[in-house]
C-alpha positions, 0 to 999 in steps of 0.5 A: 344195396342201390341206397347203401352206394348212393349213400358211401358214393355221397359221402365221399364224393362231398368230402373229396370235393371239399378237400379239393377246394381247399387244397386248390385255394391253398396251392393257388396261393402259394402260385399266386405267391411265386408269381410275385417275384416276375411282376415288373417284368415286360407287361407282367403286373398283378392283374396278369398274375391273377389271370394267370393263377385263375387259368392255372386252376385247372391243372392244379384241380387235376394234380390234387384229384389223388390226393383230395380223393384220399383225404376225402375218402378218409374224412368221410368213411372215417365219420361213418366209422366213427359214427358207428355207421359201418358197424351198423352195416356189417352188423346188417350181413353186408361183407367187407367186399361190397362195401369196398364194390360201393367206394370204388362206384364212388371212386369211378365218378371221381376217376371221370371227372379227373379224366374231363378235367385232364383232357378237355379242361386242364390241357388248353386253360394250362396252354393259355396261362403259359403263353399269357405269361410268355407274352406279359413277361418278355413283349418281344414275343408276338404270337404262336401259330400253326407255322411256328413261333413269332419274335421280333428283335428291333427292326427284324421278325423273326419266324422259328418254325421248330424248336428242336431239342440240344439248343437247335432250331429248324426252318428259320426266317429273319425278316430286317426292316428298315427305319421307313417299315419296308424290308430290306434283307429276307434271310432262311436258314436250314439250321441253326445251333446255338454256341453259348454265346450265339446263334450258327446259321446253316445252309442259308439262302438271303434275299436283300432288296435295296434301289437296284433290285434284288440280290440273292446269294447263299451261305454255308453258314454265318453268326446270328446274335439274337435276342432269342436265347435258349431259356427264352426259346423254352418258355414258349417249346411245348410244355407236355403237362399242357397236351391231351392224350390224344396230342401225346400220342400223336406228338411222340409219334412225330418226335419218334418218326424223326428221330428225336427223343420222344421219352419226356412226352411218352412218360407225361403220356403213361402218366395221364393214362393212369393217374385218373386210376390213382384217384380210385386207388386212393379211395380204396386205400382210405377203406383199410387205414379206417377199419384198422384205425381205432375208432378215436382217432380224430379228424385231424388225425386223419388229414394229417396221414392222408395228407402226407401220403398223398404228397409223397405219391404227388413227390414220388410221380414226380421223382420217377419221372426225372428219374425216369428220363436221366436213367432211360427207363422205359415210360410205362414203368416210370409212370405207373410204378407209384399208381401201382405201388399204392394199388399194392399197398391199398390191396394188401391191407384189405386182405389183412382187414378183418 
C-alpha cells in the first residue's frame, strides 16, 4: 500500500504544483497589469512595480493553494483514470475508501506547505510589498516602527502613534521646523477626528521655542489642515491578509480588550485556520467528480470545471467575509461556511460513488 500512496501522492502533488505556477504566473500578470495605472506616482516606476509583484508572489501561491489543488487533483487522478490505472487498482481488492485514505496523505503534504507558506512566508513578503508601494507612491511617507507611523508635511514631522477606526487617531506629534531645520513648535494631542475636510485636535499640550525661551500652553481642541488624509492614512493601517495566526490572535485580543471592532481581523483569522483544510477538501472532491465522469472526458474538460469551482470557492470566501462583517455575523460561521460547504459537497458525492 506504502507504494500505491506514494504513487497517487506523486501524481497530484506534481499536477497541483504545475497548476500552481501556472495560475501564480497568470494572476501576477494580471497584478503586474493593475499596477500600471500608479506608475508615475511619487517614485513608483516599472522597477518597483516588478518588485512589488515579485514580494506579492507569496500571498497569491497561498490564495491559489484550493484551487490549484483541485485542478491538479483532477489533472492528475483523471489520467490515472483515464488510463485505466484506477480500474486496475480496485480490480486489485483495494476499495474505494483506501484509495480516498491515500489522496488525503496527499492532500496532507499540500495542507503543510499552504500552512508554511501562510504563516512564515506569505505574511512578511505581503508586509514589505505593502509598505514599498506605500512609500514609492506617496514620499511623504517616512517609515513604520515600533512607535507608530512617520510622515512629513513640509517643514513638520509628524508621529501617529495609533491608527483607530472612524477616521481617528491616537497619541499624535507635530514636530515644525524652521527654514534653518531647528524646531520651532512641539505639539501632542491626545486625539484627533478627521471632519471632511480636516483634521480637530483634542486635548493638546504645545511647546513652542523661539530666542526667549520656551513657552508651553495647552488647548482643548484646534484645526489641523494636513496632508495626512484618511485614504492615505489606510495605505499604511494594518492590513489583516499580512499578519500571521499568532499576530491575529494577539492583534484581536488587543483590539477586543480596548473596546474596538475586532470582527475584520477575527474573521481573516478563522479564515486562515481553515483554508489550509480547503486544499485537502479540494483533493478529495476531485476523487467523485473523476470516478463519476465518463471516462472521455478530456483534460480540458477537466480544468475547466475544476477551474470554475474553485473561483467560485475563491469569489464566495470573499463575499461571506464583506458579508459577514456588514451584517455582524459571528467570524467562525463566516469564515468556514464555504470550507464546510464544499467538505459537504466532496463527502456527499463519495457516498453516491459506487
Amino acid at each position: 500500500m506504502k507504494i500505491l500512496d506514494r504513487y497517487i501522492a506523486w501524481t497530484i502533488i506534481s499536477s497541483t504544483v504545475t497548476v500552481l505556477i501556472v495560475l501564480v504566473g497568470i494572476f501576477s500578470f494580471f497584478a503586474f497589469i493593475d499596477q500600471l495605472e500608479d506608475v508615475g506616482r511619487g517614485d513608483y516606476g516599472l522597477a518597483k512595480v516588478v518588485v512589488f509583484v515579485l514580494f506579492s508572489v507569496a500571498n497569491l501561491t497561498y490564495e491559489m493553494f484550493p484551487m490549484a489543488a483541485l485542478i491538479g487533483s483532477l489533472i492528475g487522478f483523471g489520467t490515472m483514470m483515464r488510463n485505466g490505472e484506477v480500474a486496475v487498482i480496485r480490480c486489485n481488492g483495494v476499495p474505494k475508501s483506501r484509495i480516498v485514505f491515500s489522496v488525503v496523505k496527499a492532500g496532507m503534504v499540500l495542507l503543510i506547505a499552504a500552512m508554511i507558506i501562510g504563516e512564515f512566508i506569505a505574511p512578511p513578503a505581503e508586509r514589505f510589498a505593502h509598505d514599498y508601494r506605500t512609500i514609492a507612491i506617496n514620499n511623504r511617507i517616512t517609515f513604520k516602527s515600533e512607535n507608530g507611523f512617520w510622515a512629513r508635511d513640509g517643514n513638520s514631522y509628524i508621529n501617529i502613534r495609533e491608527i483607530l477606526p472612524g477616521d481617528q487617531l491616537r497619541d499624535v506629534y507635530i514636530y515644525e521646523f524652521d527654514n534653518s531645520n531647528k524646531l520651532r513648535l512641539s505639539t501632542y494631542a491626545e486625539f484627533a477626528r478627521y471632519t471632511g475636510r480636516d483634521w480637530v485636535l483634542q486635548n493638546i499640550s504645545q511647546t513652542s521655542l523661539d530666542d526667549d525661551g520656551l513657552r508651553k500652553r495647552t488647548l482643548p481642541q484646534a484645526a489641523w489642515d494636513s496632508i495626512l488624509k484618511p485614504d492615505l492614512l489606510q495605505m499604511v493601517t494594518i492590513n489583516p491578509d499580512s499578519l500571521s495566526i499568532w499576530n491575529l490572535l494577539k492583534y484581536s485580543r488587543y483590539l477586543n480588550t480596548n473596546g474596538q471592532n475586532a470582527q475584520r481581523y477575527e474573521h481573516v483569522l478563522w479564515l486562515k485556520l481553515t483554508y489550509p483544510l480547503a486544499t485537502v477538501v479540494m483533493v478529495v472532491l476531485a476523487v467523485p467528480m473523476v470516478m463519476r465522469a465518463n471516462r472521455s472526458v478530456t483534460v480540458g474538460q477537466r480544468v475547466l470545471v475544476g477551474a470554475l469551482i474553485g473561483l467560485g470557492f475563491h469569489l464566495l470566501n470573499q463575499a461571506t467575509g464583506h458579508l459577514g462583517v456588514v451584517y455582524e455575523v459571528p467570524p467562525i460561521l463566516s469564515a468556514t461556511g464555504p470550507a464546510l460547504l464544499m467538505s459537504f459537497a466532496a463527502f456527499y458525492l463519495l457516498a453516491k460513488t459506487p
